[in-house]
C-alpha positions in Angstrom: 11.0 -36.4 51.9 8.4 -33.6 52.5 10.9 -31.0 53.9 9.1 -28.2 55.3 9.9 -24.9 57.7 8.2 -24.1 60.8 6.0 -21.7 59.7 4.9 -24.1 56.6 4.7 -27.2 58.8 2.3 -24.8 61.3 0.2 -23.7 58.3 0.1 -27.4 56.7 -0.1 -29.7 60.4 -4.0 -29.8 61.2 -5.9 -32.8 63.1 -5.2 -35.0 60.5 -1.6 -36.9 60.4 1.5 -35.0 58.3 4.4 -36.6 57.2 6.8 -34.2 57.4 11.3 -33.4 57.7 12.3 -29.9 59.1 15.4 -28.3 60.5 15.3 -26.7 63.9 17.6 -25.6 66.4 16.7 -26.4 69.9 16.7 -22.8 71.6 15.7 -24.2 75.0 14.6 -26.8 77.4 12.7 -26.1 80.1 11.5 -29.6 83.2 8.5 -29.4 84.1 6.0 -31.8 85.7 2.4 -33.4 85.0 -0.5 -33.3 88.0 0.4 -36.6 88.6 4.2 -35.5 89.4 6.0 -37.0 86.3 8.6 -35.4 84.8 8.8 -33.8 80.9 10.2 -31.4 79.1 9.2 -28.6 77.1 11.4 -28.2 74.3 11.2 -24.6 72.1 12.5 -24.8 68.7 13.2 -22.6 65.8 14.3 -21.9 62.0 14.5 -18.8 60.1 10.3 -18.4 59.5 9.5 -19.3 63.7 9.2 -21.2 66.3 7.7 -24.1 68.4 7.7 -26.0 71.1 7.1 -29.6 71.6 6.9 -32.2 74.6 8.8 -35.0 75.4 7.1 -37.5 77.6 8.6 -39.0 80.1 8.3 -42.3 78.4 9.0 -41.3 75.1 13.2 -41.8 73.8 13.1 -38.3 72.9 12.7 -37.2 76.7 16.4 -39.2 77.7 17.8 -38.3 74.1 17.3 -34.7 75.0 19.6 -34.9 78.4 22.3 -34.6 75.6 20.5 -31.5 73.7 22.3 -28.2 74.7 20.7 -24.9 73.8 22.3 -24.4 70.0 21.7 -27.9 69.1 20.6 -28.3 65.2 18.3 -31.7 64.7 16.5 -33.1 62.1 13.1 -34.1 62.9 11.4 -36.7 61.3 7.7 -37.7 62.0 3.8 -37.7 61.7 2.9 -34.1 62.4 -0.7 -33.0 64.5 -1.6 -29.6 65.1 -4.3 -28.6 67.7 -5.3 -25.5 69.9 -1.9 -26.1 72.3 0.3 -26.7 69.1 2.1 -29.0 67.4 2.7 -32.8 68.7 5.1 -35.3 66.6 4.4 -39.6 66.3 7.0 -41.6 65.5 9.8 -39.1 65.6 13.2 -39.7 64.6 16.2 -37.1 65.0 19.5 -36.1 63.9 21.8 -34.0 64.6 22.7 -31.5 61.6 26.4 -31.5 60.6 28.5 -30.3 57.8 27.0 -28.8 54.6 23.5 -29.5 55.8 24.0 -27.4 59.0 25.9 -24.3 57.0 22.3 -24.8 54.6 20.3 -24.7 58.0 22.4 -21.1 59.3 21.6 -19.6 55.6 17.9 -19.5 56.6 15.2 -19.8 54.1 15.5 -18.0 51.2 12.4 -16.9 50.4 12.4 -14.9 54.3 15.5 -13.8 53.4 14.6 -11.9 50.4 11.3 -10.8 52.2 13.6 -9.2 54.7 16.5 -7.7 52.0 13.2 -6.1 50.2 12.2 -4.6 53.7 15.1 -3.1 54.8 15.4 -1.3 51.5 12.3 0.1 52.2 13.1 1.0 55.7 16.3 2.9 54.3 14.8 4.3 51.7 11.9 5.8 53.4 14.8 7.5 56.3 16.6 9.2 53.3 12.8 11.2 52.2 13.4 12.7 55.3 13.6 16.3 55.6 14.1 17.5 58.8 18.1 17.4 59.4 18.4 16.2 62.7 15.6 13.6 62.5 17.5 12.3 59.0 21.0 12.3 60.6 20.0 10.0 63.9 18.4 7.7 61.9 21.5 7.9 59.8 23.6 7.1 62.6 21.7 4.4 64.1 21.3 2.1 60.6 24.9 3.2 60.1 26.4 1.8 63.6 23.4 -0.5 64.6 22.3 -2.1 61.1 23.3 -5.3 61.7 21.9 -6.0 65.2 18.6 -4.2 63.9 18.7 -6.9 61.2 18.8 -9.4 63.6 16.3 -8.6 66.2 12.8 -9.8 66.0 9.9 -8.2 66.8 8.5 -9.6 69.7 9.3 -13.1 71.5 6.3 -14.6 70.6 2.5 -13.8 68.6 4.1 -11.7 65.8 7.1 -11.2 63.9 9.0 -13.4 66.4 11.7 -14.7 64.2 15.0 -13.4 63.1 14.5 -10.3 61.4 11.2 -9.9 62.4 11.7 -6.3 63.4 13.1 -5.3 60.0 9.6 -6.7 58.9 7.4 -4.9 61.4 9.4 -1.7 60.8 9.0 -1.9 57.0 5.6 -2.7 57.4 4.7 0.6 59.9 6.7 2.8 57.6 4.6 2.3 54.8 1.1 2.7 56.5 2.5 5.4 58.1 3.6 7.1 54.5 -0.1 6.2 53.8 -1.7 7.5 56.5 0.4 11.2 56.3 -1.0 11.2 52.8 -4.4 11.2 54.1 -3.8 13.4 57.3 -1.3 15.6 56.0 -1.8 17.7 59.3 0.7 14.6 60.5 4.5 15.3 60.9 5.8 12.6 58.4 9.2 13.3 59.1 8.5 12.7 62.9 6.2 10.1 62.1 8.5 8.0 60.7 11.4 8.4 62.6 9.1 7.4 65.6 8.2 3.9 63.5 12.2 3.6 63.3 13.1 3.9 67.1 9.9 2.8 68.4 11.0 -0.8 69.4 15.0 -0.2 68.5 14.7 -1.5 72.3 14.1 -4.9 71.1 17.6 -4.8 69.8 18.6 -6.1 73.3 15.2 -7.7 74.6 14.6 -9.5 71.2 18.0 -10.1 69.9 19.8 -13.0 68.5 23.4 -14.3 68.0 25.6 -13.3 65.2 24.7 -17.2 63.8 21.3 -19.1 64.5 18.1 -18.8 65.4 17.5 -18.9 68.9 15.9 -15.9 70.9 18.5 -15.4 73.4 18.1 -12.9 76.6 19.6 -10.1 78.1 19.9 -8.8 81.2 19.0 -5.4 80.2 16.5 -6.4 78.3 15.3 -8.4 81.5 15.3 -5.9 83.9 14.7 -2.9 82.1 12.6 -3.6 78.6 12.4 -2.2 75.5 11.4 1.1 75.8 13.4 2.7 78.5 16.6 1.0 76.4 14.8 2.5 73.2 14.9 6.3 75.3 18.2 5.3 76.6 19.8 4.5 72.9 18.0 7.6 71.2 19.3 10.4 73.8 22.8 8.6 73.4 22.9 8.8 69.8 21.1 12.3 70.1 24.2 12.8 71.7 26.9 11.7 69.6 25.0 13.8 66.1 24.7 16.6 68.3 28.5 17.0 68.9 29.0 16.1 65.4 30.5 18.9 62.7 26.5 18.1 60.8 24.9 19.7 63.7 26.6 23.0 63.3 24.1 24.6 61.7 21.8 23.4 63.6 21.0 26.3 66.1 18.7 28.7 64.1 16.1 25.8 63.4 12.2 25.8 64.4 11.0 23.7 65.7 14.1 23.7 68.3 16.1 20.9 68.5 15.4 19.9 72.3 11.5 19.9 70.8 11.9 17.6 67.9 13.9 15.0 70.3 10.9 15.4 73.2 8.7 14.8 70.4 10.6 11.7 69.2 11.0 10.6 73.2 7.7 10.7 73.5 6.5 8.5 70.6 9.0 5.5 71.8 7.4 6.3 75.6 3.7 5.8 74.6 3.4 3.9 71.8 1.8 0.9 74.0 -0.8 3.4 74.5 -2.1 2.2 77.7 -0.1 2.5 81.6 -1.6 -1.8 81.7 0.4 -2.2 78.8 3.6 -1.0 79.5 3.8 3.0 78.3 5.0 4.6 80.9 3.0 7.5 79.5 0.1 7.7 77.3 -0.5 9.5 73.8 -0.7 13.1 73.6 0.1 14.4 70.0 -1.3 13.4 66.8 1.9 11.7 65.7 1.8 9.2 69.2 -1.8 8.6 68.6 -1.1 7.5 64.9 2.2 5.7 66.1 0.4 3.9 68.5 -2.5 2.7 66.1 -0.3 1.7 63.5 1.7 -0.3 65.1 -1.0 -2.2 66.9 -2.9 -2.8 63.0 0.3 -4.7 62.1 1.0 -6.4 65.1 -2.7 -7.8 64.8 -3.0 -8.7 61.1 0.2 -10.5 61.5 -1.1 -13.0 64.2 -4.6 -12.9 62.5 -2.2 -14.1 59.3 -0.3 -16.5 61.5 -3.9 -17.8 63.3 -5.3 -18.8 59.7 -2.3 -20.9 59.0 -2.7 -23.2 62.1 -6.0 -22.4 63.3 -8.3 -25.7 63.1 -11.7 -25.5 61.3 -14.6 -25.9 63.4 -17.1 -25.6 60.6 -17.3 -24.6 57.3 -15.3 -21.2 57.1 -15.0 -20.8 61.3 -11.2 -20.9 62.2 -10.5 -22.0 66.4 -9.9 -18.8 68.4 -5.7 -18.2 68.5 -4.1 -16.8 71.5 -4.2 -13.3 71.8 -6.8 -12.9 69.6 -10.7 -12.2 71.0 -12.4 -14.5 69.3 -13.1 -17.5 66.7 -12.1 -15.8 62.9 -14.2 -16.4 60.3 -12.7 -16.6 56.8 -12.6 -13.1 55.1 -14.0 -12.1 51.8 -12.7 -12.8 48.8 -12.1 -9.4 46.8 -14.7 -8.8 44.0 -13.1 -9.7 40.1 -14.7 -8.5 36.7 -15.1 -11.4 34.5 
């Protein structure tokens, strides 16, 4: 059997038939109706690398199978894979249900994300203990103390990048790097800040973007529903302000410049406006150096992620032209290969 993930079968499927096996658990199923007024279903599914979702026709035996389905449901899909600019489509598809030690493999997740994501949340705790500034090293402290597990298990988005299970450990690790980078070459830049801004930035996403203890099924919230991720990101960050502040570590605290009530504005003000525009959600825009970096930074990885992601499953519409990806502009063209001495 050709056993592949999601995010392999996306990067493998192309106009051309694949036979292929994967593991998915059905995260949800949503009716819906044709212009001609005939029922289907849209059903989203996921693994450890991603997510898809796939139609079942009304005259297909997947569409009365799936009355049965609930949300949580791990199948085994075998069939003859297409891909095409709306996404994957299946022929001949055969299911089971996972039980047993194949479903305990299925919860493990893919190894090779998994170490990915072990590698990146080293780096994201290793880069919060080269902090400096006291306060700024004691909240992040706190939060991968108390929070490090749902952190772990947040993604990054609910859909065009990093929108898998530990997806936001990804991004994070990711930002926290260019940012060392880009303090090295502007050291005008508050790295401590800096940093600590890449940390709580999206920590929001812990409750908009989060996922069960077990699987790997986006779920929702309603706070993450009705108030998004950065108010909740604010909200969290003057709470656990809070809690170091009354701590015995903040005793000394008092005599510091920059004031503490500045270096948490300053912080507040990253997780406010690093959308950078009012159209995209900040509630304010960037006015230090540190937001305008923060901003930048984090909308370079968001983008070479889904340009990454677009490559995989974009078609070819000639020799080295890859079909324009949702959100991206325009058609990519396959970039150059580096130069090599012989």
């Amino acid at each position: 059997m050709n056993f592949l993930t999601i995010a392999a079968l996306k990067e493998q499927a192309g106009e051309s038939s694949l036979a292929a096996v994967l593991d998915a658990e059905l995260q949800s199923k949503s009716p819906r109706q044709t212009k001609a007024g005939k029922p289907y279903l849209v059903l989203t599914f996921a693994d450890a690398t991603g997510s898809f979702a796939l139609n079942a026709w009304s005259d297909a035996p997947l569409f009365d199978a799936a009355s049965s389905f609930t949300d949580g449901t791990v199948l085994r899909l075998d069939a003859e894979w297409t891909q095409n600019s709306y996404g994957l489509n299946a022929t001949n598809l055969a299911w089971e249900r996972l039980s047993g030690d194949d479903l305990e493999a299925f919860y493990a997740g893919d190894a090779a994300t998994a170490e990915k994501q072990r590698r990146d949340w080293e780096t994201i705790t290793g880069f919060c203990q080269s902090v400096t500034d006291p306060r700024l090293h004691a909240l992040a402290d706190l939060f991968l103390t108390s929070m490090g597990a749902k952190f772990r298990r947040a993604a990054a988005a609910r859909r065009n990048h990093h929108a898998r299970r530990g997806g936001l450990v990804e991004h994070v690790a990711q930002m926290m790097r260019s940012a060392d980078a880009v303090c090295g070459a502007y050291p005008q830049l508050n790295r401590d800040l800096l940093l600590i801004g890449v940390l709580f930035h999206d920590c929001g996403k812990l409750w908009e973007n989060q996922y069960a203890e077990r699987g790997f099924a986006q779920g929702h919230s309603l706070h993450g529903e009705m108030l998004g991720h950065i108010p909740l990101g604010i909200e969290l960050v003057n709470k656990l302000w809070r809690d170091v502040s009354d701590s015995p570590v903040a005793s000394g605290w008092v005599t510091l410049e920059p004031a503490s009530e500045m270096v948490r504005l300053h912080l507040l003000h990253l997780i406010a406006s690093h959308h950078g525009e009012f159209q995209f959600g900040s509630p304010t825009l960037p006015r230090t150096p540190e937001a305008f970096a923060l901003h930048h930074i984090d909308n370079l990885d968001a983008k070479l992620e889904m340009i990454h992601d677009a490559y995989g499953r974009a078609n070819e519409l000639a020799e080295g032209i890859y079909e324009k990806q949702f959100p991206l502009p325009a058609n990519l063209v396959e970039p150059l290969g580096r130069f090599q001495r012989e």
